[in-house]
N, C-alpha and C positions, 0 to 999 in steps of 0.2 A: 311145518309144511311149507313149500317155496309155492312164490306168489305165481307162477304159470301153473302149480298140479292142482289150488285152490282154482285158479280160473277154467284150467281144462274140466273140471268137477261141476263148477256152478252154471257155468256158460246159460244164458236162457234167461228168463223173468221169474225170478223169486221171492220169496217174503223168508221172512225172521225164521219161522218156522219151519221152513221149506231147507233153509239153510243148515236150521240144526240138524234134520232128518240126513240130509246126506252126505254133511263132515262128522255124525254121530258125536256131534260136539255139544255144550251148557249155553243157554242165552248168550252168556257174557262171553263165551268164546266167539260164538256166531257171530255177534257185534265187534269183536275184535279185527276179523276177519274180512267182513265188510267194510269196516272202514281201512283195513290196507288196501284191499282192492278200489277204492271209491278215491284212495289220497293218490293212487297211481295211473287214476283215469281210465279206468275200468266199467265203473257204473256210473248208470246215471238215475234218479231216485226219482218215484212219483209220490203221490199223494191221492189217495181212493175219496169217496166223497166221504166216507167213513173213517178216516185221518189213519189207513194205513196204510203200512209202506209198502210198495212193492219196486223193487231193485231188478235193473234189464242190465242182464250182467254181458258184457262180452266184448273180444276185443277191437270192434270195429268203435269200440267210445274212444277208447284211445289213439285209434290212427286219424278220428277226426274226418272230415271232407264232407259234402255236400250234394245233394241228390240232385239230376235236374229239376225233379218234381218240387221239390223244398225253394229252391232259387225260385223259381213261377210261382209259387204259392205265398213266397212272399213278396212279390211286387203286386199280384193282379189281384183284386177284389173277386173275380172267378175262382175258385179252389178247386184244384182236381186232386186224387186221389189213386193210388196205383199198387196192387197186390206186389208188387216186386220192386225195391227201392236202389236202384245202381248208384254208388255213390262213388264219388270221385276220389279216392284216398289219397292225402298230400297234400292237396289242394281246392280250392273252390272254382268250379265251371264259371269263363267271364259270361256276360249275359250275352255278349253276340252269339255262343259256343251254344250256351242253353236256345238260344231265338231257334238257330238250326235244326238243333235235336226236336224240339219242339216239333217243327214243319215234316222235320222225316218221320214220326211216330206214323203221320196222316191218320190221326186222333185228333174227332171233329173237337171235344173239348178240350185238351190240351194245348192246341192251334188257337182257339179261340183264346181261351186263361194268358197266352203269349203273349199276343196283341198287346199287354201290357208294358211288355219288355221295351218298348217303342219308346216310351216315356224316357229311359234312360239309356239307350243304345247310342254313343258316338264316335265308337271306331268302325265306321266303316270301309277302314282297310281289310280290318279282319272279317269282320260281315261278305265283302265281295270276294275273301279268299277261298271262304270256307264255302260259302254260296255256289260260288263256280267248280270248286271240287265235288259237289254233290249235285249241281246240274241246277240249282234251283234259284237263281238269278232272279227270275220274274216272277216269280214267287214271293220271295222277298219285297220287293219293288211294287206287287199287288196288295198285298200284307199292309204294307208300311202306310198305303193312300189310305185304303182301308180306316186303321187306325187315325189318323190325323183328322176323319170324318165325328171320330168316337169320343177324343183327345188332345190333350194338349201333348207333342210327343217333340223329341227334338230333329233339328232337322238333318234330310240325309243329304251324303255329300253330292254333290253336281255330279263328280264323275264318277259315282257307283250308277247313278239316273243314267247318264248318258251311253253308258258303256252294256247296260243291263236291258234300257227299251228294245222291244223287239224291232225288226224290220219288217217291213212289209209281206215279204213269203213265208213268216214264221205260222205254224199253223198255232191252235189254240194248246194249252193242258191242262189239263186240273190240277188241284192241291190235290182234293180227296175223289173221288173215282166217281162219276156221275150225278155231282152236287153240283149246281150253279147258283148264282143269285138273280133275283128276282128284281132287286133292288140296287144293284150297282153296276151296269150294264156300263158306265162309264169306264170307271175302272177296268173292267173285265177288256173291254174292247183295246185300251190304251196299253194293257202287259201282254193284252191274248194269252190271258189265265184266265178264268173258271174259277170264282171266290165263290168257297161252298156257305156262308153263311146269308140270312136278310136280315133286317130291320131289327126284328122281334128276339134277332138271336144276340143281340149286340146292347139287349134291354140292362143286364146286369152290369154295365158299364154306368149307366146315369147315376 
C-alpha cells in the first residue's frame, strides 16, 4: 500500500487500534505502517495520562509552518486560544507580521496576549510597512507606549514615532469599537487612539 493511499485512509487522530480497524490489518502491521508514516513526517504522537498513544495523522505535519496564534502564545505569558488555526505553510510568520495580524483580529485578548511581541520586535521597517498598508500607524505607536508602561520592550525607531504621531486635525480611533481607557488618557491623547484596555486588564503581565 503506497504511503499517500495509507495517509488519505488515516487522515485524522487515531490510536493502534483504530488503525487496525481501517487498513483491516494485525497490530504489527498497523505498527509498521505508523511508523512509515511518522519517519516521513506525517504524524506527530501524544501520550494520554493513561500512557496511550494517540497519533494526529495528516499532512499539514509535514508541510510544517506556524500559526499566528502559536507565535503569540509562545512569547506572551497571556495564552489565547482559537477554534480555527491558519497556519503559515513554508514558513514562520516574523513577529512584526504576527504584531499586525494580531491588531486586525480587533480581538480584545489576542490584542492584549501581543503586547508581548514588543519585547522582541526590531524591524521597524517592516512594522511601519505593514502598519501603513493596513492603515494602522497609531495603533501601533499607542500599543507600543502601552506596553513599555507593562515592560521591558525594545526600543522603536525614531522615524516610525515621527512619521506615525498624528497631527493636530487627526480625529480620535479606536482599536476595538467603543473601548477606551480609563487609565491612560495620556497615551490616548498623544496617538489620538482609543486603547481598549485599563490597569486591572494588563494584571497577567506582572
Amino acid at each position: 500500500m503506497k504511503a499517500q493511499e495509507i495517509l488519505q485512509k488515516l487522515s485524522g487522530i487515531q490510536t493502534i487500534e483504530s488503525v487496525m480497524d481501517i487498513l483491516k490489518v494485525d497490530k504489527k502491521r498497523a505498527i509498521y505502517y505508523i511508523h512509515r508514516l511518522r519517519r516521513q513526517g506525517y504524524i506527530k504522537t501524544k501520550r494520554q495520562s493513561n500512557n496511550r498513544r494517540v497519533y494526529y495523522i495528516s499532512l499539514e505535519n509535514k508541510l510544517g509552518g506556524k500559526s499566528y496564534y502559536e507565535i503569540i502564545n509562545q512569547h506572551s505569558p497571556i495564552k489565547i486560544s482559537t477554534p480555527v488555526i491558519y497556519k503559515i505553510y513554508g514558513k514562520e510568520p516574523s513577529l512584526e507580521e504576527t504584531l499586525i495580524y494580531a491588531i486586525k483580529t480587533k480581538s480584545f485578548r489576542t490584542i492584549l496576549a501581543s503586547l508581548a511581541l514588543f519585547k522582541k520586535i526590531d524591524n521597524w521597517t517592516e512594522v511601519h510597512i505593514l502598519a501603513k498598508e493596513n492603515y494602522i500607524e497609531r495603533q501601533v505607536g499607542a500599543l507600543y507606549d502601552l506596553a513599555r508602561k507593562i515592560m521591558k520592550v525594545r526600543k522603536m525607531s525614531k522615524r516610525f514615532r515621527n512619521i506615525s504621531l498624528p497631527k493636530k486635525e487627526y480625529i480620535f480611533r479606536y482599536i476595538l469599537p467603543e473601548l477606551r481607557s480609563k487609565d491612560f488618557k495620556e497615551i490616548e491623547n498623544m496617538w489620538k487612539i482609543y486603547i481598549p484596555f485599563n490597569k486591572e486588564d494588563l494584571e497577567e503581565y506582572k
